[in-house]
C-alpha positions in Angstrom: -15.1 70.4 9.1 -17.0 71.6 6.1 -15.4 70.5 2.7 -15.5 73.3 0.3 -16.9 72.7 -3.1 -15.3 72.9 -6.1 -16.7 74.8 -8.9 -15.8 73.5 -12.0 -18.8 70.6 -12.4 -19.5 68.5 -15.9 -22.9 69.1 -16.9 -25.1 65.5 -17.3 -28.9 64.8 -17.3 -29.8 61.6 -15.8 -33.0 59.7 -16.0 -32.2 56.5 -16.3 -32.7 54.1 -13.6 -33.3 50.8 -15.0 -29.8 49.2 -14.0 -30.7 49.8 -10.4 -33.7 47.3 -10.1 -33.6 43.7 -10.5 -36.8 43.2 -12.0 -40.2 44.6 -12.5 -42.5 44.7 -9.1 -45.8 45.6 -10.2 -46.4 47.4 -6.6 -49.6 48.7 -5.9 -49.6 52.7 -4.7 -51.9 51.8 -2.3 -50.0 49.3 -0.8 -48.1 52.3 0.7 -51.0 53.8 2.8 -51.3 54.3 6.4 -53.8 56.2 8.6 -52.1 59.3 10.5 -54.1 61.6 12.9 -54.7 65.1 12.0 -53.0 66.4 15.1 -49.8 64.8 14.3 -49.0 67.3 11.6 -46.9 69.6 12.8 -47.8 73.2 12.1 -44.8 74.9 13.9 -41.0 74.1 13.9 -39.9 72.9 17.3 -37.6 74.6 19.1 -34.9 74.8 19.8 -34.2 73.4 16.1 -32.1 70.0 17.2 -34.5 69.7 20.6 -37.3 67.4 18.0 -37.5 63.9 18.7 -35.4 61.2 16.6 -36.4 57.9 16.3 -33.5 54.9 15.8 -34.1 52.4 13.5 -31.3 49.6 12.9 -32.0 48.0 9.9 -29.7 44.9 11.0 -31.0 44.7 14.4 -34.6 45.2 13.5 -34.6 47.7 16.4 -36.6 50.8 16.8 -35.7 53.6 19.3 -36.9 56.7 20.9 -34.5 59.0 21.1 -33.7 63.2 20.5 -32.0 65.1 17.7 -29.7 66.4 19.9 -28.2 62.6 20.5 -27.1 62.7 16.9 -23.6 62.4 17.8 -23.3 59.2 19.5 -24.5 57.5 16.5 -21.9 59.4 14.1 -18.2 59.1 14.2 -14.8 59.9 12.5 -15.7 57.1 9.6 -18.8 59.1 8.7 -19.3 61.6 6.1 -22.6 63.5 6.5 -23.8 64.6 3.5 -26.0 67.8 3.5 -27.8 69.9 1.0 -26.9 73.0 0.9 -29.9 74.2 -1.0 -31.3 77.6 -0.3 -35.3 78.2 -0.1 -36.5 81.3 -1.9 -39.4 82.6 -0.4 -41.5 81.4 -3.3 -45.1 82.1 -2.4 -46.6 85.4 -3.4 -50.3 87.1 -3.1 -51.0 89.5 -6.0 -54.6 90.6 -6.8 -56.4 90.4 -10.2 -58.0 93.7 -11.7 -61.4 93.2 -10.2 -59.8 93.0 -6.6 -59.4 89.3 -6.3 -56.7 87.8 -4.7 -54.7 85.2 -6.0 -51.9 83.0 -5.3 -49.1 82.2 -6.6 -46.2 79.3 -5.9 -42.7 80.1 -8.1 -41.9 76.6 -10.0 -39.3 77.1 -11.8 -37.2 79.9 -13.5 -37.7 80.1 -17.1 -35.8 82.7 -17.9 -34.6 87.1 -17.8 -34.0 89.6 -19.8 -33.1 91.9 -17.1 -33.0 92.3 -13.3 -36.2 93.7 -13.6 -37.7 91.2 -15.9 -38.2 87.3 -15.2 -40.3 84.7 -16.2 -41.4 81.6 -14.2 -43.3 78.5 -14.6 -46.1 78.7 -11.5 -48.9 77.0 -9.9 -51.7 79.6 -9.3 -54.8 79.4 -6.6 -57.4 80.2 -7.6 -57.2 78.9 -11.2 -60.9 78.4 -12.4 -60.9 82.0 -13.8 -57.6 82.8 -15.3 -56.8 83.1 -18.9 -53.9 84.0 -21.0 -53.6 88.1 -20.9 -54.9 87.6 -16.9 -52.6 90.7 -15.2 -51.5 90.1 -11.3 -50.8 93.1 -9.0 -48.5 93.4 -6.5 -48.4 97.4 -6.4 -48.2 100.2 -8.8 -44.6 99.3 -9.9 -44.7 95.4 -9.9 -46.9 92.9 -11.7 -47.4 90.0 -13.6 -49.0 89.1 -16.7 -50.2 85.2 -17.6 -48.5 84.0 -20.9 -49.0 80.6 -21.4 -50.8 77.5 -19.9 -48.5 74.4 -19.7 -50.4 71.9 -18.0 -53.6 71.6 -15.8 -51.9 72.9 -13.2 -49.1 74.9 -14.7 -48.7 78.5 -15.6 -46.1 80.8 -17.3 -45.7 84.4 -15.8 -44.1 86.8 -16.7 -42.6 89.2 -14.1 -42.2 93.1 -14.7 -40.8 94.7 -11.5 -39.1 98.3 -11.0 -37.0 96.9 -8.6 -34.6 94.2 -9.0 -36.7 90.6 -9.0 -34.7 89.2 -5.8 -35.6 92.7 -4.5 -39.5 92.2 -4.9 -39.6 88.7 -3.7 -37.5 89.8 -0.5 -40.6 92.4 -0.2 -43.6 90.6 -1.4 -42.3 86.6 -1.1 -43.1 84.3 1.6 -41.8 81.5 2.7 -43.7 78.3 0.1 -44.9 76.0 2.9 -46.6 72.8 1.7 -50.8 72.7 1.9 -50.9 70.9 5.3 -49.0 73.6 7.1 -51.8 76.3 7.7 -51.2 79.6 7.3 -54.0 82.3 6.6 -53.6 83.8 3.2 -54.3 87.2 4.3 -51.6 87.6 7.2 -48.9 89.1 6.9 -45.9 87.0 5.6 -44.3 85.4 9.0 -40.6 86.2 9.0 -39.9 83.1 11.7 -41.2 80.6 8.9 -38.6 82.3 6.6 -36.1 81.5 8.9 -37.4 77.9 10.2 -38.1 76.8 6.9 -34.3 76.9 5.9 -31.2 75.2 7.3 -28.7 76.4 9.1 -26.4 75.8 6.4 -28.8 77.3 3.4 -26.5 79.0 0.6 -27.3 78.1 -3.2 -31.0 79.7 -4.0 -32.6 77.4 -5.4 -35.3 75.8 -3.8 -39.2 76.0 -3.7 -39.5 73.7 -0.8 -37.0 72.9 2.0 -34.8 69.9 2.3 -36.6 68.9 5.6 -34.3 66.7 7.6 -31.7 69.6 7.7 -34.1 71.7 9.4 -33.1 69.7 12.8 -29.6 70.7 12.5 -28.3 73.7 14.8 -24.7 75.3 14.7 -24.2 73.5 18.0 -24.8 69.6 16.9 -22.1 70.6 13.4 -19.9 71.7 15.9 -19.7 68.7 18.1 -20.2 66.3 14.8 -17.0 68.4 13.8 -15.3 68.1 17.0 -16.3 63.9 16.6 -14.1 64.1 13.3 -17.4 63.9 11.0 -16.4 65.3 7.8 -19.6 67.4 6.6 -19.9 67.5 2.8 -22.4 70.0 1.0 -23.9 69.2 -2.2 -27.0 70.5 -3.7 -30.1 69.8 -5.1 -32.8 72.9 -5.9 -35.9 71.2 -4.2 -39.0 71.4 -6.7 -42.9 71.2 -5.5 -43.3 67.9 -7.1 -41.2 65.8 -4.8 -43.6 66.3 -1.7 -46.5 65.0 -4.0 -48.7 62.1 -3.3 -48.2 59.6 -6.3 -51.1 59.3 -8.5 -50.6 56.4 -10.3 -52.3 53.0 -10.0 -48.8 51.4 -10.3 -45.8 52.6 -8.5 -43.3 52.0 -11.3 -46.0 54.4 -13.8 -44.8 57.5 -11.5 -42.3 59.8 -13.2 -40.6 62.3 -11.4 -40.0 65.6 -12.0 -36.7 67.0 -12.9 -34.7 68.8 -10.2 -31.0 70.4 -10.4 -28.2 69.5 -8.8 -24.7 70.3 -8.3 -22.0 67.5 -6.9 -18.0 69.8 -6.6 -14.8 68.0 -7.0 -13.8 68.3 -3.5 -16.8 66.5 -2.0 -16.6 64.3 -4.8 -13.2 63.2 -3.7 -14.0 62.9 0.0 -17.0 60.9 -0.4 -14.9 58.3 -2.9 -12.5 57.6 -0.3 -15.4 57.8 2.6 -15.7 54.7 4.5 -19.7 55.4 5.4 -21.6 57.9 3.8 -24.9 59.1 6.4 -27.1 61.1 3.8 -29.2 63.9 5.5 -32.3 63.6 3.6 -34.1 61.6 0.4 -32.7 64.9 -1.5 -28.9 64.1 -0.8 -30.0 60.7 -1.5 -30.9 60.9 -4.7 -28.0 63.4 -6.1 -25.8 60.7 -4.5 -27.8 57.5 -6.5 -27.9 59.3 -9.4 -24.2 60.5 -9.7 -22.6 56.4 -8.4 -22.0 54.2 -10.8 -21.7 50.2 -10.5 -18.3 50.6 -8.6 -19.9 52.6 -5.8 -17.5 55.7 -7.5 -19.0 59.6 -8.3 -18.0 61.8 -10.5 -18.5 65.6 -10.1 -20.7 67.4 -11.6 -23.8 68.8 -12.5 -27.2 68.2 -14.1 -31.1 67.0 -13.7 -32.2 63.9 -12.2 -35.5 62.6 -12.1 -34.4 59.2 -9.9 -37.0 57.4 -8.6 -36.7 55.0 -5.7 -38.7 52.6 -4.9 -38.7 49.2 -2.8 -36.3 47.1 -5.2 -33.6 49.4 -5.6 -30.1 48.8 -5.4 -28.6 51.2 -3.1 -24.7 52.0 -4.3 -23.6 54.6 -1.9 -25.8 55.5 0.9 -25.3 53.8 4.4 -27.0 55.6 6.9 -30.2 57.7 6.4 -32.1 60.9 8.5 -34.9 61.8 7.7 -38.3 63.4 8.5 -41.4 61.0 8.6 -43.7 61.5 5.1 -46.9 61.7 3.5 -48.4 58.1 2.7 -48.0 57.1 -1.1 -45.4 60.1 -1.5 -42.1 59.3 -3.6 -40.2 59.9 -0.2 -41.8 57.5 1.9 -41.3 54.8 -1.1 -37.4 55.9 -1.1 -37.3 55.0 3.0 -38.8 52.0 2.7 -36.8 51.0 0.0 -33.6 51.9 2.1 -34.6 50.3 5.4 -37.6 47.5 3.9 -41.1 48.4 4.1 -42.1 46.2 6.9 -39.9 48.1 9.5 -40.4 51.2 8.3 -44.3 50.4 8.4 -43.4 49.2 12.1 -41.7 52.3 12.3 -44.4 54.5 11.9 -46.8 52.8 13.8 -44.9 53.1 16.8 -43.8 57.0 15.8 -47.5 57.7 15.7 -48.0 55.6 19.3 -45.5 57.6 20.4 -46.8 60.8 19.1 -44.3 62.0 17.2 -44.6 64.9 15.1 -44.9 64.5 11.4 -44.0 66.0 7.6 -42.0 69.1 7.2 -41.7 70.5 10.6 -42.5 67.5 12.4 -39.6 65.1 13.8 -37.0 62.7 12.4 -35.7 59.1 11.6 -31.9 58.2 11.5 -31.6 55.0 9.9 -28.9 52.8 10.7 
């Protein structure tokens, strides 16, 4: 059964993590580095969705197994509370062209702002960036374009958005779906409506997200309906993915990494369920970290909503999370550091040595860990 949410939330921002770690580590980035072979990144969803293959790894036993998503099940049962996020992708990826015919592209960050339907400004990454200024226009056609308004970082751009039709409108028109970098598609094809579907859950309903929570792309109706039928309980919360979370770290030291801010929403319904839950199975590092960041030192949630920036790393106190799934991740990336601060680096390094033996497919469309 899926446990409605309740609406009523208490807004909270939450950046503080220092009460989860016992001390300092002074961990190396590089200390979280492994060599993966190109052809292990997959470039297409499998199919059917829960048909990928799911390794076992039992953090008790030390074990490592090779198993399939569709096997899910026998590992879940009526103590379980599967946590999903119900986060929906917007197809966030856009190709305008600049005045003297060259194309551009652009990746939606986050929404700054309207002053009508027809009117929106957003924070953006743009490719190429060497020769845009402030005043730069972006076309789309002869009723929708852009205009540059700011610079906020290296990286970072302000746009804002003048459209004839409404802006959810245009990007159903012009939008494609915002793949990450190592996922090749051809910038001048046409926009592929199967990745708009693949790269989305089953269970997608709160716009939100610029990237897809990735470990609830192996989910099909058919595995909630036997979880269902197990007596899982199956409680949505949400967290709008942003780009930065898929990001290699950059720093020399891991603790020097900040995260960037990301929304989410926790409802009193789920709240409740998940105080009285006997085991909590988290589908992703996403639901993970609105479930870290809302616990306090009594292992109880509140509900509500706000902006977390949680950073996990090796040394961190888990407070609510027992079981884990989740896809297999870039080297030095936040989300690989969260795993192997869940399950200990060691076997996850283990882990991966034998997922990549084994050929398993890896990053966003690739296949999955459930961690026990």
């Amino acid at each position: 059964m899926f446990i409605s949410e309740g609406i009523e939330t208490i807004s909270l921002t939450f950046t503080s993590v220092s009460d989860y770690f016992p001390q300092p580590t002074d961990m190396k980035v590089k200390e979280f580095d492994f060599n993966l072979p190109e052809e292990l990144i997959a470039q297409h969803p499998c199919e059917p969705r829960d048909n990928s293959r799911m390794m076992v790894v039992n953090r008790k036993l030390e074990s490592i197994e090779c198993r399939y998503f569709r096997d899910i099940p026998d590992y879940l049962n009526n103590d379980d509370v599967l946590v999903i996020n119900d986060s929906k992708v917007i197809p966030a990826r856009l190709i305008g062209t600049k005045p003297t015919g060259g194309a551009i592209e652009i990746l939606l960050l986050s929404d700054k702002g309207t002053d009508s339907p027809r009117a929106h400004t957003w924070e953006v990454l743009l490719r190429p960036a060497k020769r845009v200024k402030i005043g730069t226009t972006i076309i789309f056609d002869k009723h929708a374009r852009a205009e540059v308004i700011e610079r906020t970082s290296e990286k970072k751009w302000i746009l804002d958005f003048k459209t004839e039709q409404t802006f959810d409108s245009f990007l159903d028109k012009y939008g494609r779906a915002p793949l990450p970098p190592y996922i090749k598609r051809s910038r001048a094809t046409e926009k592929d409506r199967h990745d708009l579907e693949r790269y989305q859950t089953v269970y997608a309903s709160m716009p939100g997200s610029v990237a897809a929570p990735t470990a609830g792309l192996h989910f099909s109706e058919t595995i909630l309906q036997k979880l269902t039928n197990r007596g899982v309980k199956i409680a949505p919360i949400t967290l709008h993915v942003g780009y930065g979370t898929f990001l290699p770290l950059e720093t020399e030291y891991v603790e020097d990494h900040r995260m960037e801010e990301e929304y989410f929403e926790i409802g009193k319904e789920v709240t409740q369920v998940l105080n009285e839950a006997q085991r909590v199975v988290a589908v992703g590092t996403t639901a993970t970290r609105v479930l870290e960041t809302v616990t306090d030192r009594t292992g109880t949630i509140q509900h509500c909503s706000g902006h977390t920036r949680l950073f996990i790393y090796p040394g961190y106190r888990f407070k609510k999370v027992d079981k884990l799934i989740t896809n297999f991740h870039l080297p030095h990336s936040s989300l690989f550091l969260l795993v192997c601060a869940f399950a200990g680096k060691e076997l996850i390094m283990k882990a991966y040595e034998k997922a990549i033996e084994e050929k398993f497919s890896f990053y966003s469309y690739g296949d999955c860990m459930l961690i026990l």
